[in-house]
C-alpha positions as CSV (number, residue, x, y, z in Angstrom):
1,X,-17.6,13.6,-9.7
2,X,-14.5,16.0,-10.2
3,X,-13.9,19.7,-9.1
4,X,-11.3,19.9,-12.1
5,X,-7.7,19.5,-12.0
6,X,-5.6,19.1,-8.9
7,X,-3.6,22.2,-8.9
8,X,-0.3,22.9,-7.1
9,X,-1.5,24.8,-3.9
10,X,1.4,24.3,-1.0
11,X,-0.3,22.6,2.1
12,X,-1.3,24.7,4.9
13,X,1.3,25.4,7.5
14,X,-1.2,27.3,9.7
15,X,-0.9,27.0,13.1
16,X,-4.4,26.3,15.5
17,X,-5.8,30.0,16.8
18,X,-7.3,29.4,19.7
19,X,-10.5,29.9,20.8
20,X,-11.6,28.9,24.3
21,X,-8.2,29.9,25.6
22,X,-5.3,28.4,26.3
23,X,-5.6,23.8,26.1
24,X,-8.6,24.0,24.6
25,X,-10.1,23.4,20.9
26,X,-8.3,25.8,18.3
27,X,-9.6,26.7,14.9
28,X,-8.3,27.4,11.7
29,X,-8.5,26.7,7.9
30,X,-5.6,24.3,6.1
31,X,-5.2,24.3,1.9
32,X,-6.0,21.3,0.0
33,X,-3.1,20.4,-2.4
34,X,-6.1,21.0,-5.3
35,X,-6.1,24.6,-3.7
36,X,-9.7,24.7,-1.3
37,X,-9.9,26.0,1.7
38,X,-11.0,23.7,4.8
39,X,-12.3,24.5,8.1
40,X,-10.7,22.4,10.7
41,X,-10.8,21.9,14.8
42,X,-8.1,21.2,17.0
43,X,-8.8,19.8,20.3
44,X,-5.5,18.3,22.4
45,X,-7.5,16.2,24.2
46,X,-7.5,14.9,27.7
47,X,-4.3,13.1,27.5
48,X,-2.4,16.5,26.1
49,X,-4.0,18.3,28.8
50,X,-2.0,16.4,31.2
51,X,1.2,18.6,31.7
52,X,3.4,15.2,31.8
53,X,2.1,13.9,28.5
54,X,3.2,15.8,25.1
55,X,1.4,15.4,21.3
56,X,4.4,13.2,20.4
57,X,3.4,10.2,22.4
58,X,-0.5,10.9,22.1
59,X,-2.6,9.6,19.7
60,X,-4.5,11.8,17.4
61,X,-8.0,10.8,16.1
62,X,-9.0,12.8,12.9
63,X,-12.7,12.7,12.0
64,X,-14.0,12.6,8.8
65,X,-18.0,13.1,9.1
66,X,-20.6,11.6,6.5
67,X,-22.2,13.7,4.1
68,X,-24.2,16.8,4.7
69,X,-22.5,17.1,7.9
70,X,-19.8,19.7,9.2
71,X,-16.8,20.5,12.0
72,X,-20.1,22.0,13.9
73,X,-23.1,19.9,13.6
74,X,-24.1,18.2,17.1
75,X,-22.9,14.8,16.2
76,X,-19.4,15.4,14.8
77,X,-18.8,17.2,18.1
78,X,-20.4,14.5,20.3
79,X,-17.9,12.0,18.5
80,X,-14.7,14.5,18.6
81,X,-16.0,14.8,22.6
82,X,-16.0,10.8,22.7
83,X,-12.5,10.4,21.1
84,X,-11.1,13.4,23.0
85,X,-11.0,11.0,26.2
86,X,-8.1,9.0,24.8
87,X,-5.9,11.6,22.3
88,X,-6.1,14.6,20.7
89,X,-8.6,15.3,18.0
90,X,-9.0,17.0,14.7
91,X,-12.4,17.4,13.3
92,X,-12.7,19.4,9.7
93,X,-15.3,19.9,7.6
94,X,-14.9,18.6,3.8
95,X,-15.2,20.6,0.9
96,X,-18.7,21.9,-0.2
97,X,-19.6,21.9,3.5
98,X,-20.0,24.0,6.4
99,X,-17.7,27.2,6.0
100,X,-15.0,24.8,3.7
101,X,-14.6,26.2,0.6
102,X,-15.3,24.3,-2.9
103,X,-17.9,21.9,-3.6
104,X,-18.4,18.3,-2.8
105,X,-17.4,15.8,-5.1
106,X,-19.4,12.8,-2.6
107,X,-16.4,11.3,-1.7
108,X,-13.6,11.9,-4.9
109,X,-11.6,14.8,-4.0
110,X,-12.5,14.8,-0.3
111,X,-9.4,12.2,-0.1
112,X,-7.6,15.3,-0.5
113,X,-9.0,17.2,2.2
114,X,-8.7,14.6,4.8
115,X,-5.1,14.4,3.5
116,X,-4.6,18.0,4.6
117,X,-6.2,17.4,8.1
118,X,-3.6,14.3,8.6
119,X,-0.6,16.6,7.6
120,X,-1.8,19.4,9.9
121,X,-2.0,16.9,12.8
122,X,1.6,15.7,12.5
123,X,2.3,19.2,11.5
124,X,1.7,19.9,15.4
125,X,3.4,17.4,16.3
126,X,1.5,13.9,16.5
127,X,3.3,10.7,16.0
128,X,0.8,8.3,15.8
129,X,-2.8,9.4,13.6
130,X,-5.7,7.2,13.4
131,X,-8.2,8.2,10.8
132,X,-11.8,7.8,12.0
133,X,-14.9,7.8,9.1
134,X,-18.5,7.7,9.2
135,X,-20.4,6.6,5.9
136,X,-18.6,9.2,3.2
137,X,-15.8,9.7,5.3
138,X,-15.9,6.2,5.9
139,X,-14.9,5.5,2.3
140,X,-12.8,8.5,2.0
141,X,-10.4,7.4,5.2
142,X,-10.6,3.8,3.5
143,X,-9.2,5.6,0.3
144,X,-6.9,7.8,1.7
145,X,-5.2,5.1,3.2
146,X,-5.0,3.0,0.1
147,X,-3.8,5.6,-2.0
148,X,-1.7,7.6,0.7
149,X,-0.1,4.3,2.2
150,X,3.0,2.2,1.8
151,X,2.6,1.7,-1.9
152,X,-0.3,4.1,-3.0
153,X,-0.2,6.3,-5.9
154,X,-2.7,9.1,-4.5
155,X,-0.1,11.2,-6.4
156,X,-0.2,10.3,-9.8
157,X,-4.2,10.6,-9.7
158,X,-4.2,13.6,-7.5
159,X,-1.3,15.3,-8.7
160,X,0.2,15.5,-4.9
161,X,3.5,14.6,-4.5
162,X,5.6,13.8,-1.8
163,X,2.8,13.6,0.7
164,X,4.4,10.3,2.6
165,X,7.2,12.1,3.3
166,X,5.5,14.8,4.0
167,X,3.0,12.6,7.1
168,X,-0.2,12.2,4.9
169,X,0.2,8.9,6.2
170,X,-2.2,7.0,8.9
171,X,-1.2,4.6,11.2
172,X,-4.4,3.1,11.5
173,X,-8.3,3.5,9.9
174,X,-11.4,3.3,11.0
175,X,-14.4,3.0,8.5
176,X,-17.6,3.1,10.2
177,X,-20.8,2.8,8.1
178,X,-19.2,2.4,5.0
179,X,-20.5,1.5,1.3
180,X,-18.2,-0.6,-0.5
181,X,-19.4,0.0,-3.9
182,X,-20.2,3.1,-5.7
183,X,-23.7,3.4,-7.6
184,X,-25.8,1.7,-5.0
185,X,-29.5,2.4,-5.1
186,X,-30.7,-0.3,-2.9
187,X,-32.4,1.4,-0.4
188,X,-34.7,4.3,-0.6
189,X,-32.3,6.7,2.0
190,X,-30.0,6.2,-0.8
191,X,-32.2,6.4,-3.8
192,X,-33.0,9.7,-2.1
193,X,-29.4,10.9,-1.8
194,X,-28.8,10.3,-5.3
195,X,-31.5,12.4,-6.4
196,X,-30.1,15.4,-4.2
197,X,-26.6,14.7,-6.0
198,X,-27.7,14.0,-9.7
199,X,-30.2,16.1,-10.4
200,X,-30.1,20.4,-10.3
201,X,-33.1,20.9,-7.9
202,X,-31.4,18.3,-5.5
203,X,-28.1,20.1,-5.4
204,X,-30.5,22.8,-4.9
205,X,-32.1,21.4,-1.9
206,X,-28.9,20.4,-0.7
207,X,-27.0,23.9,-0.5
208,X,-30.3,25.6,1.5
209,X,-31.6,22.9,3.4
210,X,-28.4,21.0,3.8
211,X,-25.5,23.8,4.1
212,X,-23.7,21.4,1.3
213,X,-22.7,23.0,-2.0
214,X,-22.7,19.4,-4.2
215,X,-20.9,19.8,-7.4
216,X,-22.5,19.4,-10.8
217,X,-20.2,17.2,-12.7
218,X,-19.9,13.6,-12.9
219,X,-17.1,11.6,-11.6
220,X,-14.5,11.3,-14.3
221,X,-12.5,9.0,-13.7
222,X,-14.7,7.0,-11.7
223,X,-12.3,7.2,-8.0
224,X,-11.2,3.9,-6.8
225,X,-13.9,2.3,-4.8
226,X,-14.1,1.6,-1.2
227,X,-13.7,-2.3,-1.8
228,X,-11.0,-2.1,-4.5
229,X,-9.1,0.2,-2.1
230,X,-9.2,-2.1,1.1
231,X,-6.2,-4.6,0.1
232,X,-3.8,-2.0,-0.6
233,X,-4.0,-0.6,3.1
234,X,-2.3,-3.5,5.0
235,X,0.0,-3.7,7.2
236,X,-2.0,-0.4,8.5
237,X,-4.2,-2.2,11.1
238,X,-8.0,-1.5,9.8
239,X,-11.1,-1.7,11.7
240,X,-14.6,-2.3,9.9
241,X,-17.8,-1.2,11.8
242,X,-21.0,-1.5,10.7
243,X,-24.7,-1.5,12.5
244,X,-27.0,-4.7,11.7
245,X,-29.9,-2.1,11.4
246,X,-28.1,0.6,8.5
247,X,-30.9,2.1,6.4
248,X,-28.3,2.9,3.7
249,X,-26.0,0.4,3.5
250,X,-27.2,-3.5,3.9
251,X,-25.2,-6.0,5.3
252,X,-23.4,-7.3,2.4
253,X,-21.3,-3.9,2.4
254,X,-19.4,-4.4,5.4
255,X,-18.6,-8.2,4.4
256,X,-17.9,-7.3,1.0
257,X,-15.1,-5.2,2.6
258,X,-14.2,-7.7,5.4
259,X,-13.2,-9.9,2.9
260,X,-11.7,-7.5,0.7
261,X,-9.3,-6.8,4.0
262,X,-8.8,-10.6,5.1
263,X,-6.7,-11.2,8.0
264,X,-5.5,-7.6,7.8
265,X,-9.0,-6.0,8.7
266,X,-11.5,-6.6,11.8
267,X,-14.9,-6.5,11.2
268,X,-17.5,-5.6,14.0
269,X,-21.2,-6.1,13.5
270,X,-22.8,-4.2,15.8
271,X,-26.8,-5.3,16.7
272,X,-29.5,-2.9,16.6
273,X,-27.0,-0.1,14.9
274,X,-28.7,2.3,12.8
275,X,-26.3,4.7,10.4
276,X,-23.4,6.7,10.9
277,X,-22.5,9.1,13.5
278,X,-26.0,9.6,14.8
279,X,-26.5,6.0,15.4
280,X,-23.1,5.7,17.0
281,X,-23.0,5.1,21.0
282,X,-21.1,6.3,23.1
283,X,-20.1,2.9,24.8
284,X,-19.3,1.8,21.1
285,X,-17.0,5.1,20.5
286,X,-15.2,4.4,23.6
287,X,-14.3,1.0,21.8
288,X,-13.3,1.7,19.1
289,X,-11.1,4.4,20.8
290,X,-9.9,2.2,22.9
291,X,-9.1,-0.4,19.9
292,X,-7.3,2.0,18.6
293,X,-5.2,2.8,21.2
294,X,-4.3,-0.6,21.5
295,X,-2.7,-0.7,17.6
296,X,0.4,1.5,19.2
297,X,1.4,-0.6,22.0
């Protein structure tokens, strides 16, 4: 799918508003380079808290959620409270969802918005980002990092330019629940899903029982896919998760991109793990938290 063509929209340089006073989570809305408006959440965490640590030598986890959700479903913030025990967070919600702007483009353009959330977190002052994604956002962090990377070209496709030098950059990625190939209508959670995309009273569906705003149009280009995009992230470390029990995605998925990644990617195959953020314990967030921690020392 494609919302149109990227236009020229300068990044947000917004600073967080607070709203549950001063250390707490912050709100405020950042500008895609193809011009939407996002929502995004600020939290600095447990370890900014700390009056001896500062956002330079903290970690900062940014969130991308899976489809249909948003910066305020239940979930997201029971993941953003997770990862807020070892770094600062940033939590948004893409395009086409919650109170972001534009429509959603199931994973296309939502590279861009994720791209925004990354530059507002060094914007304030991060060092180190680790991109976290569940099932859409898992792909789209597996994108972003491909085409926003050492030697991607995010800005000849996206029209974007200079976003390396300006810290659209991660340091490391985390797809959780990812697919690694566009199309697939294996299972009926996803034969479902692409009748709520693809056809007008899906879309319908979607925007009033959803709160997600799907765009009409068909991808065009076709985006790189999740697998295709996995070798061009190295050296950033990359960490695969994927539950033995997804409803969406089977098992070859996660393999697919193991191998894609080689000895540059990590998978974990996690028994009795359902889909997504929902499925996602708390003793396994704490992992991969803490896995991530570990790729800065």
């Amino acid at each position: 799918m494609s919302s149109g063509p990227a236009g020229d929209v300068a990044r947000s340089t917004d600073r967080p508003k607070g709203e549950t006073g001063r250390g707490g989570p912050a709100r405020t809305f950042l500008r895609t380079a193809d011009g939407v408006r996002i929502e995004a959440v600020y939290d600095p965490g447990a370890t900014v808290d700390d009056a001896s640590a500062s956002p330079s030598g903290a970690p900062v986890f940014v969130i991308a959620h899976g489809f249909t959700g948003d910066v305020d479903r239940p979930h997201v913030r029971r993941v953003a409270a997770a990862f807020a025990r070892y770094g600062a967070v940033v939590t948004f919600s893409f395009r086409g969802h919650g109170a972001s702007g534009g429509r959603s483009t199931v994973g296309d353009r939502e590279v861009l918005d994720l791209l925004a959330a990354v530059e507002w977190a060094r914007g304030l002052g991060h060092a180190r980002v680790v991109t976290v994604g569940f099932s859409m956002g898992g792909s789209v962090v597996l994108r972003h990092a491909a085409l926003y990377g050492r030697f991607g070209d995010g800005e000849r496709l996206y029209g974007r330019s200079g976003a390396r030098e300006h810290g659209g950059r991660t340091d490391a990625v985390v797809s959780v629940s990812a697919p690694a190939r566009w199309y697939y209508r294996g299972t009926a959670p996803m034969r479902r899903l692409h009748w709520l995309v693809t056809r007008p009273a899906g879309r319908l569906v979607g925007r009033y029982g959803f709160r997600t705003r799907i765009h009409h149009r068909e991808w065009d280009p076709v985006p790189l896919s999740p697998v295709e995009a996995v070798p061009r992230i190295a050296p950033t470390p990359l960490l695969i998760v994927h539950g033995d029990r997804d409803g969406y995605f089977p098992l070859d998925h996660p393999r697919m991109l193991a191998d894609a990644a080689g000895d540059q990617g990590e998978l974990w195959l996690e028994r009795g793990m359902g889909h997504a953020e929902n499925a996602a314990a708390d003793e396994l967030l704490e992992r991969i938290a803490r896995w991530a921690v570990a790729q800065g020392s």
